[in-house]
C-alpha positions as a LaTeX table, in Angstrom:
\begin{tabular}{lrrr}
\hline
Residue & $x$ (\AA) & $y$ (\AA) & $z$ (\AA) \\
\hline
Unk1 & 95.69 & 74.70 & 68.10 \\
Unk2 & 96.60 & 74.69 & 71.70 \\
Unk3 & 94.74 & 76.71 & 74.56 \\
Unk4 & 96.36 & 80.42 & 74.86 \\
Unk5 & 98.00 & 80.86 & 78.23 \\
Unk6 & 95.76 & 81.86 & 80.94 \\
Unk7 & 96.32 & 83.27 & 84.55 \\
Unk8 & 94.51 & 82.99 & 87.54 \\
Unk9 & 94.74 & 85.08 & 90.11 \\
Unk10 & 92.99 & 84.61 & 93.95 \\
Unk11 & 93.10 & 87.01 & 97.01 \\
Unk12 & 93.32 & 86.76 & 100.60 \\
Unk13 & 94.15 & 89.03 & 103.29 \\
Unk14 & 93.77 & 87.72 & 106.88 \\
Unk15 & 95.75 & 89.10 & 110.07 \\
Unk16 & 98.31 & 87.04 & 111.92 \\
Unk17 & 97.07 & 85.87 & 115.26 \\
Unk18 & 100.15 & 86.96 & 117.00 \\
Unk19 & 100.77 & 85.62 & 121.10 \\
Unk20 & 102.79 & 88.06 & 123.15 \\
Unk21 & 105.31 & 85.45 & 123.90 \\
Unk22 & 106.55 & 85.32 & 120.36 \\
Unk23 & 107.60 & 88.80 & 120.80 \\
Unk24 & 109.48 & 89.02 & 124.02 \\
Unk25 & 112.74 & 90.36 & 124.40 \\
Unk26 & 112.37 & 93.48 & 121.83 \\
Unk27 & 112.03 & 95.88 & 124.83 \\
Unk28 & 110.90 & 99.02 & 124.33 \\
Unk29 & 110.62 & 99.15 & 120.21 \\
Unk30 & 107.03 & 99.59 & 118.78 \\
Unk31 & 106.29 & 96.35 & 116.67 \\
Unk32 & 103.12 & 95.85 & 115.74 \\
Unk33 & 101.44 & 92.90 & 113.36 \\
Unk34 & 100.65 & 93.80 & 109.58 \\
Unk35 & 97.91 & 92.27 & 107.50 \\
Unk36 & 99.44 & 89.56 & 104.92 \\
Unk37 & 98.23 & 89.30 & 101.46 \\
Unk38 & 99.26 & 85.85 & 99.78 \\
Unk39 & 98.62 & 86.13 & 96.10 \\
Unk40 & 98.84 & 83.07 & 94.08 \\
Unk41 & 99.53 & 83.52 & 90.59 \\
Unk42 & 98.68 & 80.11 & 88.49 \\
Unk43 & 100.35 & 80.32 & 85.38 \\
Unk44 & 100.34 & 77.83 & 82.18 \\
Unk45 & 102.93 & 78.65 & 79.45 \\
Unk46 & 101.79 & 75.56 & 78.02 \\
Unk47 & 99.04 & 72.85 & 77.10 \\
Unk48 & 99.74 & 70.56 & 80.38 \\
Unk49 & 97.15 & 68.12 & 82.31 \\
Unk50 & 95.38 & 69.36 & 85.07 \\
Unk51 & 97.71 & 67.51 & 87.21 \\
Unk52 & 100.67 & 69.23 & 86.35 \\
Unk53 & 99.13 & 72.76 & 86.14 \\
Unk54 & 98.42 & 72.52 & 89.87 \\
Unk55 & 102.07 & 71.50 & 90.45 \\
Unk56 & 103.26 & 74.11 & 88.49 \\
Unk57 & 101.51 & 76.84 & 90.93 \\
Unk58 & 103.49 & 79.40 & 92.03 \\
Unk59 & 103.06 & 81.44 & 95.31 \\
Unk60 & 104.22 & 85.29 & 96.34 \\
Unk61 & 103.45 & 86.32 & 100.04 \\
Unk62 & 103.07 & 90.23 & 99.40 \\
Unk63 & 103.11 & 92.33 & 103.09 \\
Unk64 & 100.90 & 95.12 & 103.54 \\
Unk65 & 101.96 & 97.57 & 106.29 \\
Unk66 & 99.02 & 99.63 & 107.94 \\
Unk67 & 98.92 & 102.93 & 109.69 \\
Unk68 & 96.68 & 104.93 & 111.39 \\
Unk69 & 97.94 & 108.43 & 112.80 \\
Unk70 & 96.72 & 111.82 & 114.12 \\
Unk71 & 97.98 & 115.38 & 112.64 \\
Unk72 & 97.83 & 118.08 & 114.86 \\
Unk73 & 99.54 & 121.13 & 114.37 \\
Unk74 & 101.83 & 123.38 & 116.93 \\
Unk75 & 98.45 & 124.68 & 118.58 \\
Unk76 & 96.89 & 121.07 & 119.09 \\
Unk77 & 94.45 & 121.14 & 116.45 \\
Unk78 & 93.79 & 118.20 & 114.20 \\
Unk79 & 94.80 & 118.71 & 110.36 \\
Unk80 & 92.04 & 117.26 & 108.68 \\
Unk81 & 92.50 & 117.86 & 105.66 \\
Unk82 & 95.12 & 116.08 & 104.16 \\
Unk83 & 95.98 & 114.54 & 101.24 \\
Unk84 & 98.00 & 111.18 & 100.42 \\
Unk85 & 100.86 & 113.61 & 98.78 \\
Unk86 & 101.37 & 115.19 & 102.39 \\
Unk87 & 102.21 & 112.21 & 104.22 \\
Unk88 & 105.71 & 110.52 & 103.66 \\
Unk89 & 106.75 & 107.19 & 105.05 \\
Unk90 & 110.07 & 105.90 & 105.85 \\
Unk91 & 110.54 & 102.03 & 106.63 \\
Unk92 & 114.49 & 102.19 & 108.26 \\
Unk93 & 115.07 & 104.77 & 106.64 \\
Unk94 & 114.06 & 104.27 & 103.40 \\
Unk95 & 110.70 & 106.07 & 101.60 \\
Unk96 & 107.84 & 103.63 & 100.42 \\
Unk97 & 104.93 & 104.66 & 98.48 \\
Unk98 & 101.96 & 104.59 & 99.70 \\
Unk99 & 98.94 & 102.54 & 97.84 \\
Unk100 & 96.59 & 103.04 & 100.77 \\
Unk101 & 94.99 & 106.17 & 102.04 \\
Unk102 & 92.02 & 107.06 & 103.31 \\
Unk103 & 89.89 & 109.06 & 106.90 \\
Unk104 & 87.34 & 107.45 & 108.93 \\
Unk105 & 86.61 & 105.17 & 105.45 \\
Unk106 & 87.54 & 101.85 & 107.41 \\
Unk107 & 84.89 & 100.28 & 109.53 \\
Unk108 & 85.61 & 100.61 & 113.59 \\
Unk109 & 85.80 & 98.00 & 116.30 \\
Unk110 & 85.34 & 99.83 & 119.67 \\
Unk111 & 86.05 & 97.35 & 122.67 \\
Unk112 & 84.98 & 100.02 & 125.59 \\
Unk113 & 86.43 & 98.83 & 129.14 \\
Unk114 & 84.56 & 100.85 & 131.59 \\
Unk115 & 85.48 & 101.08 & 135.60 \\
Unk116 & 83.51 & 99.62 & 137.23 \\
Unk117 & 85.30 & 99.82 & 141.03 \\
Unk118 & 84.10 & 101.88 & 144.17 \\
Unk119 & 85.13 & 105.14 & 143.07 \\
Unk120 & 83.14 & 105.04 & 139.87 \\
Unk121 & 79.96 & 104.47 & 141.28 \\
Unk122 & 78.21 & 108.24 & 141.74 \\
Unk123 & 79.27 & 108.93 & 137.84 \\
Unk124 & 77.75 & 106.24 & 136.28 \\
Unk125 & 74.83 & 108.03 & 135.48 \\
Unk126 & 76.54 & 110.66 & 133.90 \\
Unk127 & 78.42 & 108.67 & 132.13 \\
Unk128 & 75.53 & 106.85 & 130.47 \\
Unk129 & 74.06 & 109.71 & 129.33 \\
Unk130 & 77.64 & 110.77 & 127.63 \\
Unk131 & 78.01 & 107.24 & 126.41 \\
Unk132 & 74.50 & 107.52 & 124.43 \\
Unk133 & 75.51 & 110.60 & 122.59 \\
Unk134 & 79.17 & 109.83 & 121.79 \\
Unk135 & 78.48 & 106.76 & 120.43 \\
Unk136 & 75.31 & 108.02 & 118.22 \\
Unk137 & 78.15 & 109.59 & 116.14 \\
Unk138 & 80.21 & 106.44 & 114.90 \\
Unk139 & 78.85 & 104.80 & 111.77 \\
Unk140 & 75.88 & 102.54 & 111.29 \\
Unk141 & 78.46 & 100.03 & 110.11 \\
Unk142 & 80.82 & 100.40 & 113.35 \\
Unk143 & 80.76 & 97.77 & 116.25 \\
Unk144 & 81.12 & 98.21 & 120.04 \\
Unk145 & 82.02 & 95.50 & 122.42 \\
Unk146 & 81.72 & 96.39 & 126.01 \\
Unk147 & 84.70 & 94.90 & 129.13 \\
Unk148 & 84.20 & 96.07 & 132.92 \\
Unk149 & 85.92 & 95.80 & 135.62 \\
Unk150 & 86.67 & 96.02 & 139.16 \\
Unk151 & 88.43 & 93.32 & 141.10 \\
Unk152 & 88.13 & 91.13 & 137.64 \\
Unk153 & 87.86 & 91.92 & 134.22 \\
Unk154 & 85.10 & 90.50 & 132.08 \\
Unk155 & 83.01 & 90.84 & 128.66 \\
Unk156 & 80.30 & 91.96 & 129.29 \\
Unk157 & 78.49 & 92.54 & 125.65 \\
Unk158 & 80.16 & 91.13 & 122.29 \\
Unk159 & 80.39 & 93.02 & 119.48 \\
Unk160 & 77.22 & 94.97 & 118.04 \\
Unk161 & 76.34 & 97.33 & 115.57 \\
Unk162 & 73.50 & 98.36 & 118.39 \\
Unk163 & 75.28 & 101.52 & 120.19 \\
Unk164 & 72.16 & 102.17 & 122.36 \\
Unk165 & 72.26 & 98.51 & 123.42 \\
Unk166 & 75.44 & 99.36 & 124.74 \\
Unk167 & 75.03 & 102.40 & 126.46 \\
Unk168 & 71.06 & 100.96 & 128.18 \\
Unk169 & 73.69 & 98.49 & 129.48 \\
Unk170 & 76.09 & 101.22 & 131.34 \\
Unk171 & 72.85 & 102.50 & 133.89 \\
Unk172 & 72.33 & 98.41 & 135.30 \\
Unk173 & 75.60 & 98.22 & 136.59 \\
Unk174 & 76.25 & 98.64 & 139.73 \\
Unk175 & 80.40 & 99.76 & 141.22 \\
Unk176 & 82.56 & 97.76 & 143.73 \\
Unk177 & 85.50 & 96.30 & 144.54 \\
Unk178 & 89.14 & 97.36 & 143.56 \\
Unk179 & 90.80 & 99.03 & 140.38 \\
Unk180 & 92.14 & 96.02 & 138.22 \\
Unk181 & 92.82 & 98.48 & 134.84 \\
Unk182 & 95.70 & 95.66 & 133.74 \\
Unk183 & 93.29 & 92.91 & 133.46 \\
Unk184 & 90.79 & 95.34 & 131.64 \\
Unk185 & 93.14 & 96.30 & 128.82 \\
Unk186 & 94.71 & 92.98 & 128.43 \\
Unk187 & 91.51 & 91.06 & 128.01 \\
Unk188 & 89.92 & 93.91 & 125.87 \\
Unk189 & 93.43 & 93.58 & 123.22 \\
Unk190 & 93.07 & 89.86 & 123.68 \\
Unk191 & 89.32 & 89.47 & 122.64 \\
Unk192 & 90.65 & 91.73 & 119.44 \\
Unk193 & 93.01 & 88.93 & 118.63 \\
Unk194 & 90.14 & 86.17 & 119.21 \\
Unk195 & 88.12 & 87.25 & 117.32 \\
Unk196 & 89.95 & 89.32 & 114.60 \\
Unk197 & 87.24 & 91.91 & 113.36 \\
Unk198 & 88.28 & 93.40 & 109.75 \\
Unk199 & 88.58 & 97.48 & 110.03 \\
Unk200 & 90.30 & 99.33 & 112.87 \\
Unk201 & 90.73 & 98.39 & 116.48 \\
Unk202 & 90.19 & 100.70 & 118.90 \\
Unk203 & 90.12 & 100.44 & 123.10 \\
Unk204 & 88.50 & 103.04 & 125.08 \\
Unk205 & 89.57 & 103.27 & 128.70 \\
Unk206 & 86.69 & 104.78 & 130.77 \\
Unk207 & 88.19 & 105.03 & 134.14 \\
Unk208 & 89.29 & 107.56 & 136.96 \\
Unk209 & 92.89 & 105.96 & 136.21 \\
Unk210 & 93.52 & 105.54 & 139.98 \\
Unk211 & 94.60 & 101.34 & 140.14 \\
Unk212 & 94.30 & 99.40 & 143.31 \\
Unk213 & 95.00 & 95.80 & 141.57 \\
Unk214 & 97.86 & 95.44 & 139.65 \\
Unk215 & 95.94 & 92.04 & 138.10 \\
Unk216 & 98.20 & 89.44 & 136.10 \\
Unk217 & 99.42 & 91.69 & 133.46 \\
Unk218 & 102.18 & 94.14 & 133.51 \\
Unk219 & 102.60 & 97.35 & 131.40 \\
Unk220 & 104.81 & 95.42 & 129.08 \\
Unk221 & 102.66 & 92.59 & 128.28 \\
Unk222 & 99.95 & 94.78 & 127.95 \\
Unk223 & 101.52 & 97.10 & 125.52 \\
Unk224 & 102.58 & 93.88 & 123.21 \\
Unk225 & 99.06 & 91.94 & 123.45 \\
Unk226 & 97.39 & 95.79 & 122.48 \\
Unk227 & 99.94 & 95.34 & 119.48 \\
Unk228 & 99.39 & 91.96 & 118.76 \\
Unk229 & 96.28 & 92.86 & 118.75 \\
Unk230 & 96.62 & 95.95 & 116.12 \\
Unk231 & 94.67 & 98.27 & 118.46 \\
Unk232 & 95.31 & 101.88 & 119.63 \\
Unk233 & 94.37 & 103.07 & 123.04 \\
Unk234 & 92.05 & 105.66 & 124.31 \\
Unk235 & 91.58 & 106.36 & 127.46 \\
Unk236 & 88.57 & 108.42 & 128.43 \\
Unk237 & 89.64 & 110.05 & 132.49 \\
Unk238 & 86.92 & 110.36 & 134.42 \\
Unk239 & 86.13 & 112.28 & 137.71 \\
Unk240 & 86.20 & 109.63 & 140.90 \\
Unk241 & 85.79 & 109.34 & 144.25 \\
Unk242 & 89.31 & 108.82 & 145.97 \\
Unk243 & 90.00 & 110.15 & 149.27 \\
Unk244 & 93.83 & 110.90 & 149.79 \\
Unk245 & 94.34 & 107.72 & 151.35 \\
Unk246 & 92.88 & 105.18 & 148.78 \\
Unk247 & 95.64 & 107.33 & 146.95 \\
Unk248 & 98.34 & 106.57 & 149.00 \\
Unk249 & 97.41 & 103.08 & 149.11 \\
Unk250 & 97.16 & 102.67 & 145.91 \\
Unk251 & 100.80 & 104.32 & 145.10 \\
Unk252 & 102.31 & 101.48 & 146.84 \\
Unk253 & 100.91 & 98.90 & 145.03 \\
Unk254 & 103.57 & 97.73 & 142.27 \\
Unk255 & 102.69 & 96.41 & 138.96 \\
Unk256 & 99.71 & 99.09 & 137.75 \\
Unk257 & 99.82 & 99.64 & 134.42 \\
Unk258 & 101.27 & 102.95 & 132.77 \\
Unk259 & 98.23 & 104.30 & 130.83 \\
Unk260 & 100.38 & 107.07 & 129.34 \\
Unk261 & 103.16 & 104.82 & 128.35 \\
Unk262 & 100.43 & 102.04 & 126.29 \\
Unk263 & 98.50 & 104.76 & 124.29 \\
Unk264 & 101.50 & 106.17 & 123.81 \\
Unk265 & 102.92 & 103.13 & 122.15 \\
Unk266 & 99.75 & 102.65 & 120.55 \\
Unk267 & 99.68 & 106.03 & 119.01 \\
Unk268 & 96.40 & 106.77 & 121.60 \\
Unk269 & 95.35 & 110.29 & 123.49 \\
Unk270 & 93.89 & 110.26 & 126.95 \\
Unk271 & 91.24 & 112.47 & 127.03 \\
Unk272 & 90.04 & 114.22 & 130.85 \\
Unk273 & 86.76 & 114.96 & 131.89 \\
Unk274 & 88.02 & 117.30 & 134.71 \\
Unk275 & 84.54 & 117.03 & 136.10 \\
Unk276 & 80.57 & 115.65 & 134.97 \\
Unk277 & 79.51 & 119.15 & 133.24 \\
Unk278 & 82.24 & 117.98 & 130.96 \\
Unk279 & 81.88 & 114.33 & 130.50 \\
Unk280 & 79.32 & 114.65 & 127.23 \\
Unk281 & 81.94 & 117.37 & 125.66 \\
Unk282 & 84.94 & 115.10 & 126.32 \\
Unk283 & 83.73 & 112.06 & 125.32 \\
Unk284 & 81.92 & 113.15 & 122.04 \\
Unk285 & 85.70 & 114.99 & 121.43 \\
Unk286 & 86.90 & 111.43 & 121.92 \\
Unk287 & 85.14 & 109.60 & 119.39 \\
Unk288 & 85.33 & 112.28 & 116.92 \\
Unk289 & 89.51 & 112.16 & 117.16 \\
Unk290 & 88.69 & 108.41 & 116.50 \\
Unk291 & 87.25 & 109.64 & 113.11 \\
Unk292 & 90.00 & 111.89 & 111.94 \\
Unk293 & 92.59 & 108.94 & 111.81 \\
Unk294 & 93.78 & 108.80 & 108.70 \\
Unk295 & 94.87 & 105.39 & 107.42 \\
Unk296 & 98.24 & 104.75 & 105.44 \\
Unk297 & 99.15 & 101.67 & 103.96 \\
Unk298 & 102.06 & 99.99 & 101.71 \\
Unk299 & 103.67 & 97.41 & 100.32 \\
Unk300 & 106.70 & 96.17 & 102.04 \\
Unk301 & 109.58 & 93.93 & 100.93 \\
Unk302 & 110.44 & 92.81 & 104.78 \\
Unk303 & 109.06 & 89.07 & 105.43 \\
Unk304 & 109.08 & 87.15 & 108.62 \\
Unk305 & 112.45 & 85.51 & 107.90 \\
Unk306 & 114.44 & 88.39 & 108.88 \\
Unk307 & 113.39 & 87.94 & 112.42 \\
Unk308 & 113.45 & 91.26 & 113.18 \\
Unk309 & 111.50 & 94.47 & 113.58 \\
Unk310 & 111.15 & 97.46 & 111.29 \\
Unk311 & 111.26 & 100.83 & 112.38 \\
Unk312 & 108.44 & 103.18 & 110.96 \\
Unk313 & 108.94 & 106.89 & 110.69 \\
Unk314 & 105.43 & 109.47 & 109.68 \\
Unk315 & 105.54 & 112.91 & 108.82 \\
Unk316 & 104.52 & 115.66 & 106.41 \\
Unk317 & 106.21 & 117.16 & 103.61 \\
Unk318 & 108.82 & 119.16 & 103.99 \\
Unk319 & 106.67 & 122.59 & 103.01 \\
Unk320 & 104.45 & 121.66 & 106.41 \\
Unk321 & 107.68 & 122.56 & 108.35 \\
Unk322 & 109.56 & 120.57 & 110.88 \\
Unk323 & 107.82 & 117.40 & 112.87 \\
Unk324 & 107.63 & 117.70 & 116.77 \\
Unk325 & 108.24 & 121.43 & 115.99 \\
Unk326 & 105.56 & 122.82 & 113.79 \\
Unk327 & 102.85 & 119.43 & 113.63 \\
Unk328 & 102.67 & 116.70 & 115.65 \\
Unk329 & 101.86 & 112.70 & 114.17 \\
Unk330 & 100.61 & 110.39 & 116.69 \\
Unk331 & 101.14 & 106.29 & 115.07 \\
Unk332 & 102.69 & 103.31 & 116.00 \\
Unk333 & 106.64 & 103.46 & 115.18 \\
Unk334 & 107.76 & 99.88 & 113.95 \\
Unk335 & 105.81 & 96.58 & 113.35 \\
Unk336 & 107.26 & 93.22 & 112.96 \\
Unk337 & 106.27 & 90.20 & 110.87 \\
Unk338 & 106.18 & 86.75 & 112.58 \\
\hline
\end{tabular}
């Protein structure tokens, strides 16, 4: 009697490394990479030699969109309690059903790029101190990776699961030199895509936002390699020392990057310390908004031979009223499959 039929079934998701080249020319729509699941389904109707069973394999790319997004209602506070029932998701236009859902269940990747120019230099302290207690309250699980700059960008500390390691590391530095935020988001989204951590992607922005180096990377280019990359964009403001004409100066340099315009893109907040007293408040606010992302995912019947990118579209259910109006959803707004 021959063998009954048998299946075999094998698993494997892995992100596209995506360069910001291949997505030039698609302005200013929000694309974003999606993790890929290839499932191979071996199947054998029949008795057949090895040979042949192997030649009979067939494979099904399945595409798995992910989402992470912030609630808030009409006064600004976060909704966090949610349910996968209260979120719908359109993909151009039409409703998909979600599979994935889940809060602050995903392991995080924090790539903080801290200041590290003139300005900065009295609030380093400070800022240590805030950096040791905000980052006490991620997970045991979560990694930090630490960029600085000032003139140039650099890595200064890979990714560890050691958060005081990190924030010991903050009080050795010492400031200088100009404002080069460009090069210190870029390199931060491109480390994300070299070394493609599983879980979400976060970059945290510690600066007083006031650019005096425009670096090699426009806003553009940084908002596609930050998307590439699958990361969102935080930008902790802090207090700095800039007299009026540093200011001035620095207004007529072109090329600076548009912080508001990349975490808005990247479904981000910026978050201002208005002064030290309220650096440890603002930050620890910070990483908790981090934790109330709620992830979305689904399964998509788009693939990369379209060419073209898909417009996303998050809200609530009807009964939570009207979005923009009575809630607010920060996310990405498309992605796009290479």
């Amino acid at each position: 009697m021959p063998p009954p039929p048998s299946a075999e079934i094998a698993l494997k998701i892995a992100r596209p490394r995506l360069h910001k080249r291949s997505l030039t020319g698609l302005g200013a729509f929000l694309i974003s990479p999606i993790a890929l699941i290839a499932v191979i389904v071996c199947l054998a109707p029949a008795p057949l030699p090895a040979q042949d069973q192997a030649q009979d394999a067939i494979r099904v790319e399945v595409n798995l969109v992910m989402i992470d997004t912030t609630v808030k209602n009409k006064a600004g506070q976060i909704m966090a309690n949610l349910k996968k029932d209260d979120f719908e998701v359109r993909e151009d236009g039409s409703p998909q059903k979600l599979t994935v859902f889940g809060r602050d269940e995903f392991p995080l990747n924090v790539a903080l790029v801290l200041d590290l120019s003139d300005s900065i230099g009295p609030f380093l302290g400070p800022l240590r101190d805030a950096a040791t207690t905000a980052l006490a309250a991620l997970k045991s699980e979560d990694e930090v990776a630490l960029f600085t700059f000032s003139t140039e960008a650099q890595l200064s500390a890979p990714f560890t699961k050691d958060k005081n390691k990190i924030a010991d590391q903050i009080n050795t530095f010492r400031a200088g030199g100009a404002t080069n935020i460009n090069d210190g988001i870029f390199d931060a989204a491109k480390y994300f895509l070299q070394t493609m951590p599983q879980g979400r992607r976060v970059v945290i922005l510690i600066s007083d936002d006031v650019g005096t180096d425009a670096g090699g990377e426009g806003t553009r280019d940084i908002i596609t390699e930050m998307i590439a990359a699958d990361a969102t964009l935080y930008n902790l403001k802090v207090p700095g020392y800039n007299p009026p004409n540093l200011r001035f100066a620095g207004g007529l340099v072109k090329g600076l990057v548009d912080i508001h315009k990349v975490a808005e893109e990247t479904g981000g907040e910026i978050f201002d310390a208005e002064n030290t007293a309220s650096l440890n408040a603002t930050f620890r606010a910070l990483i908790e908004r981090i934790k109330t992302r709620y992830t979305l995912g689904y399964y998509t019947s788009a693939n990369g031979a379209e060419g073209k990118p898909h417009k996303l579209d998050v809200r609530l259910a009807a009964s939570f009223g009207k979005k923009g109006r009575d809630y607010a959803i920060l996310s990405k707004s498309g992605y796009y499959i290479p």
